[in-house]
PARO-477287 format. One record per residue (C-alpha): residue number from 1; residue in three letters; y, x, z. Coordinates in steps of 0.5 Angstrom, whole numbers, plus 500, padded with zeros to 3 digits. Layout:
BEGIN
[NUM, 'Ala', [Y, X, Z]]
...
END
This chain:
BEGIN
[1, 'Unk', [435, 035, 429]]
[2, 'Unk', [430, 034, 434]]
[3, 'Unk', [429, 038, 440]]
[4, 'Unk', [422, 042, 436]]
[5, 'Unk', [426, 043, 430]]
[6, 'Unk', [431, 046, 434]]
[7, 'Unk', [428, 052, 437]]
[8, 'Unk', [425, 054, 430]]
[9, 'Unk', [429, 059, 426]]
[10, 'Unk', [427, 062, 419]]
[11, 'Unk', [429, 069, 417]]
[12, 'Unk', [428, 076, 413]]
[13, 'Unk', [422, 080, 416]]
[14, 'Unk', [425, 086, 420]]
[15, 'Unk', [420, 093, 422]]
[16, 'Unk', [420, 090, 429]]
[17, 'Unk', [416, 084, 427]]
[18, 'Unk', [410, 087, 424]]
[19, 'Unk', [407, 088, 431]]
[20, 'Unk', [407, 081, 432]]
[21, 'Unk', [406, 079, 425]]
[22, 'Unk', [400, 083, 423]]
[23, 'Unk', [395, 080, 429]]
[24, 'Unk', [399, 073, 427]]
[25, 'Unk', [396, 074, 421]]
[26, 'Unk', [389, 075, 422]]
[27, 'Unk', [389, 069, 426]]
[28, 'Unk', [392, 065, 421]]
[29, 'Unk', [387, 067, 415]]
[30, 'Unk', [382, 067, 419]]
[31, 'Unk', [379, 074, 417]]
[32, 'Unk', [382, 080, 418]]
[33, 'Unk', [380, 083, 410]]
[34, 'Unk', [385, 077, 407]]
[35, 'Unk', [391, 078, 412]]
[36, 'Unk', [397, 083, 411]]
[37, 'Unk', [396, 090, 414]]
[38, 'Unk', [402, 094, 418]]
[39, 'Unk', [402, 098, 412]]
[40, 'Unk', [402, 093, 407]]
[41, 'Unk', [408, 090, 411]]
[42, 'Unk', [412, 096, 412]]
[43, 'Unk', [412, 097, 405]]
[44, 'Unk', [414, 090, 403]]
[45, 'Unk', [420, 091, 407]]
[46, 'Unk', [422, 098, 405]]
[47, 'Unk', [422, 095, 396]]
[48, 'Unk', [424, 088, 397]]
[49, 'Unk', [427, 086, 404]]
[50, 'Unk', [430, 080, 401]]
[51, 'Unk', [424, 077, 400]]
[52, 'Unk', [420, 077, 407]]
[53, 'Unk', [421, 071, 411]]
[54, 'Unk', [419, 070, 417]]
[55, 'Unk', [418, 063, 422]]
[56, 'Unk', [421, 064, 429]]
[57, 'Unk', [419, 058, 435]]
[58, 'Unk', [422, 058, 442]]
[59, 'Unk', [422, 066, 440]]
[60, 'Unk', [414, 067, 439]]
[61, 'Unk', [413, 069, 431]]
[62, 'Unk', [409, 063, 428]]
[63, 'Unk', [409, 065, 420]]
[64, 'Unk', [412, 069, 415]]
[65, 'Unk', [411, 070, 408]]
[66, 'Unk', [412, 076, 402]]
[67, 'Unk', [414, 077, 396]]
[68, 'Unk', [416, 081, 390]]
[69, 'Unk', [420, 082, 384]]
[70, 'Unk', [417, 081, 377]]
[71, 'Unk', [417, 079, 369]]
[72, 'Unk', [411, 076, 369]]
[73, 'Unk', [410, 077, 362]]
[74, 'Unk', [409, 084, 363]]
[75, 'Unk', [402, 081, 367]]
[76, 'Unk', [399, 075, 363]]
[77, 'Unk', [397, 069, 365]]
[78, 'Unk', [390, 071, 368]]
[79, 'Unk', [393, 077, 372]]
[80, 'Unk', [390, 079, 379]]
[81, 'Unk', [393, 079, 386]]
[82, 'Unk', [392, 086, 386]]
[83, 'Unk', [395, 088, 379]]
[84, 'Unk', [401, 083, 381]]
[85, 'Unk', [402, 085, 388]]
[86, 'Unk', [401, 093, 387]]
[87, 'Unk', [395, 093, 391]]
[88, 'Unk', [398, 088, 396]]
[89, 'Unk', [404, 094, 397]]
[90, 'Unk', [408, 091, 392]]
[91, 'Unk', [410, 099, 390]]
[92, 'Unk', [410, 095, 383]]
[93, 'Unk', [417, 091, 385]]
[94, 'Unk', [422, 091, 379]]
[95, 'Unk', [429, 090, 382]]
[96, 'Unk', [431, 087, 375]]
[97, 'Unk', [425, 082, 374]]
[98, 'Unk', [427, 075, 373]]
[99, 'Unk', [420, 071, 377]]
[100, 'Unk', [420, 071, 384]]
[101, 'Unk', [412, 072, 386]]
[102, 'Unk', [409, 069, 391]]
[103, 'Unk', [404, 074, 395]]
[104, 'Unk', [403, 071, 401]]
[105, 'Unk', [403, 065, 406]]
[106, 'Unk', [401, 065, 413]]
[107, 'Unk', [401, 060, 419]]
[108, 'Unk', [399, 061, 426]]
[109, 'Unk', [394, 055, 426]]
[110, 'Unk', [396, 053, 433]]
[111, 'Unk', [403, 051, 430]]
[112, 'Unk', [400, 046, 423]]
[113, 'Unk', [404, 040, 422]]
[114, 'Unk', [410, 041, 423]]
[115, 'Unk', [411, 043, 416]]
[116, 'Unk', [413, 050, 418]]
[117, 'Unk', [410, 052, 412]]
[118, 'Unk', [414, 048, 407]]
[119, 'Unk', [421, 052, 411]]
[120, 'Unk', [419, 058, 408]]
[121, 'Unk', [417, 055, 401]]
[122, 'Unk', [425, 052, 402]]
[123, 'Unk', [428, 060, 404]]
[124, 'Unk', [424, 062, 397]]
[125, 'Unk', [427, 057, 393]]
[126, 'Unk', [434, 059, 396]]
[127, 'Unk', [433, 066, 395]]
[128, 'Unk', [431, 064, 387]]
[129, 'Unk', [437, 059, 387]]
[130, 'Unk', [440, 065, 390]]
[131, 'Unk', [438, 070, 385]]
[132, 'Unk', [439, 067, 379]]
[133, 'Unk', [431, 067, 377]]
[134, 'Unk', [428, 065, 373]]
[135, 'Unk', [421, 062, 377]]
[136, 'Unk', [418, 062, 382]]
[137, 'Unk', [410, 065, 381]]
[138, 'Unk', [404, 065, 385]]
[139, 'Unk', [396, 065, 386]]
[140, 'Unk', [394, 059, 390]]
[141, 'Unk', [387, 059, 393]]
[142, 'Unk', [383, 054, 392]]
[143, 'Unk', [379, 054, 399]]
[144, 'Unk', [375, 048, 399]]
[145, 'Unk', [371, 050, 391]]
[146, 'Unk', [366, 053, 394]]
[147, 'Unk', [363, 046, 397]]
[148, 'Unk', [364, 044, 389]]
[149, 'Unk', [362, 050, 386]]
[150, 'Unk', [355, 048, 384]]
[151, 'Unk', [356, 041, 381]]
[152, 'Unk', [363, 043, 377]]
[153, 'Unk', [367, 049, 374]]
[154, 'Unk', [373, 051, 378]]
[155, 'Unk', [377, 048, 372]]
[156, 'Unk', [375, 042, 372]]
[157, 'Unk', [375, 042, 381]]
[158, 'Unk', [383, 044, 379]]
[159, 'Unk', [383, 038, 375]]
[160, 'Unk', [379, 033, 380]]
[161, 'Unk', [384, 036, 385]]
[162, 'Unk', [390, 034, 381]]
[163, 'Unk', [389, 028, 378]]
[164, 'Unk', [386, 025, 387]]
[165, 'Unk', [379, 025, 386]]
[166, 'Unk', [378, 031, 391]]
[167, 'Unk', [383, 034, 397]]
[168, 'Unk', [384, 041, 397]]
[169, 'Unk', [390, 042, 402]]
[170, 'Unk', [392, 048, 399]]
[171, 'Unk', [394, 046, 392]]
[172, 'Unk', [396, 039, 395]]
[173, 'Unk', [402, 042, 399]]
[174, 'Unk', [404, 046, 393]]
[175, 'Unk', [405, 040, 388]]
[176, 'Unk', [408, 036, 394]]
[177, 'Unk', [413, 042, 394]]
[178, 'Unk', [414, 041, 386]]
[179, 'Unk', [410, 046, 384]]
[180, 'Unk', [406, 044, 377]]
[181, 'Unk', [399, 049, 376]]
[182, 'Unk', [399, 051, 369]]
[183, 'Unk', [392, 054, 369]]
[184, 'Unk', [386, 057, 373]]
[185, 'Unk', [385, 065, 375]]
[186, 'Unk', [378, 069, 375]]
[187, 'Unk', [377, 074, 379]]
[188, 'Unk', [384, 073, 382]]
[189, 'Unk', [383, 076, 389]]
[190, 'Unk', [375, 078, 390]]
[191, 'Unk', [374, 077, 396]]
[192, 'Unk', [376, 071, 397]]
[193, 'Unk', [370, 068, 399]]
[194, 'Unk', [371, 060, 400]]
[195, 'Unk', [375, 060, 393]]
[196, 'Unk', [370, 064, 390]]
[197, 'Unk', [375, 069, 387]]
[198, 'Unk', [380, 063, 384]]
[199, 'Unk', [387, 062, 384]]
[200, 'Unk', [391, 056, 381]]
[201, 'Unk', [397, 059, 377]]
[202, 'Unk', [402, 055, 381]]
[203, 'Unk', [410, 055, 377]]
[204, 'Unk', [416, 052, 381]]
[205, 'Unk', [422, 053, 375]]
[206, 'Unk', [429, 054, 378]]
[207, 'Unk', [433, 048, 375]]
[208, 'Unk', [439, 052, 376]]
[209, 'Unk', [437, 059, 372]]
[210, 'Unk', [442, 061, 368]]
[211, 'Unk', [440, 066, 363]]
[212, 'Unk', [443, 072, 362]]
[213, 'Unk', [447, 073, 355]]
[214, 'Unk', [444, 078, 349]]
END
C-alpha cells in the first residue's frame, strides 16, 4: 500500500458529514441543481444508512455515494430518477427489495485519477455481496451526448460508445467495473443538460446471490 493509498479510508455516511459533503457535492457536478441537498442527505441516511458511502483523504471529504433499496420490477426499464430515488430523498426505500439502485456518484474534481471512484463502486458491490441481492441497478449519464445529438439518437451514441467509436467517460468507468448497459432512458433526469435528459440503464449482477426459497 502506497503512502497516498494509505490516508484514503472509505466508509458509511454519517449526519455530521453532510456539511462537508453538500459544498463537495456542488463542486463535483459542476452545479448546484444536479447535486444532493443537506435535506436530501439526511434523508438517505435516516431510510438507508448501510447504503451511503463516503471517501475520506488525509481527513478532508473528497466522495460519497447513495443508494437505495428497491424491486426494480415495481419501476420498469424506462423509469426516471425521480420515480426511483423517490424524489431524490429515497422515502420509497423497500427494506426488502432485492436491487441495490445506484443514486448517485460524486468526486471533488481536485482528487480525479486515483480511482476514488472505482472504491466506492467496490464498497456497493460488498454491500450487495453482503446483502445477498440480486443486482446493482442505476442511471448512468451519458455527458458527452449533447456534442452528438444533432448527428445521432442517444441509442445509437450508446451504441458507438460500446462498441469504441466514441469516449464518453461516464459509461467507459461503468463498463470497466463490470457493469453491462441494457438500454437507454428518456427523460430520465430533465435537468441533466449535457446529456439531455438520457440515462443508460446500467446492470452489475451479483454473481454470488442466492435466491430465497418459495
Amino acid at each position: 500500500m502506497t503512502a497516498t493509498e494509505s490516508k484514503i479510508i472509505v466508509r458509511n455516511t454519517t449526519k455530521e458529514d453532510i456539511d462537508e459533503l453538500v459544498p463537495m457535492a456542488v463542486k463535483g457536478y459542476g452545479y448546484e441543481d444536479m447535486a444532493p441537498t443537506k435535506e436530501k442527505y439526511e434523508s438517505h441516511i435516516d431510510h438507508f444508512p448501510e447504503g451511503q458511502f463516503c471517501v475520506e483523504y488525509d481527513g478532508k471529504l473528497i466522495a460519497s455515494c447513495s443508494s437505495v433499496l428497491i424491486n426494480i420490477e415495481d419501476y420498469g426499464e424506462n423509469h426516471t430518477f425521480d420515480e426511483v430515488a423517490g424524489g431524490g430523498y429515497i422515502r420509497n426505500h423497500n427494506p426488502n427489495g432485492k436491487n441495490l439502485y445506484g443514486i448517485d456518484v460524486v468526486v471533488d474534481p481536485d482528487y480525479r485519477g486515483m480511482q476514488i471512484g472505482k472504491r466506492l463502486y467496490e464498497a456497493r458491490r460488498k454491500l450487495a455481496k453482503d446483502l445477498n441481492l440480486e443486482s446493482i441497478i442505476f442511471g448512468g449519464r451519458i455527458p458527452n451526448y449533447e456534442k452528438y445529438a444533432d448527428q445521432m439518437s442517444a441509442e445509437e451514441y450508446v451504441s458507438k460508445v460500446l462498441e469504441g467509436d466514441i469516449y464518453d467517460p461516464v459509461i467507459v468507468f461503468q463498463t470497466r467495473n463490470g457493469f453491462v448497459c441494457e438500454g437507454v432512458m428518456k427523460d430520465y433526469i430533465p435537468k441533466d443538460k449535457e446529456s439531455l435528459g438520457y440515462a443508460a440503464l446500467m446492470v452489475w449482477k451479483n454473481p454470488d446471490y442466492v435466491p430465497p426459497a418459495n
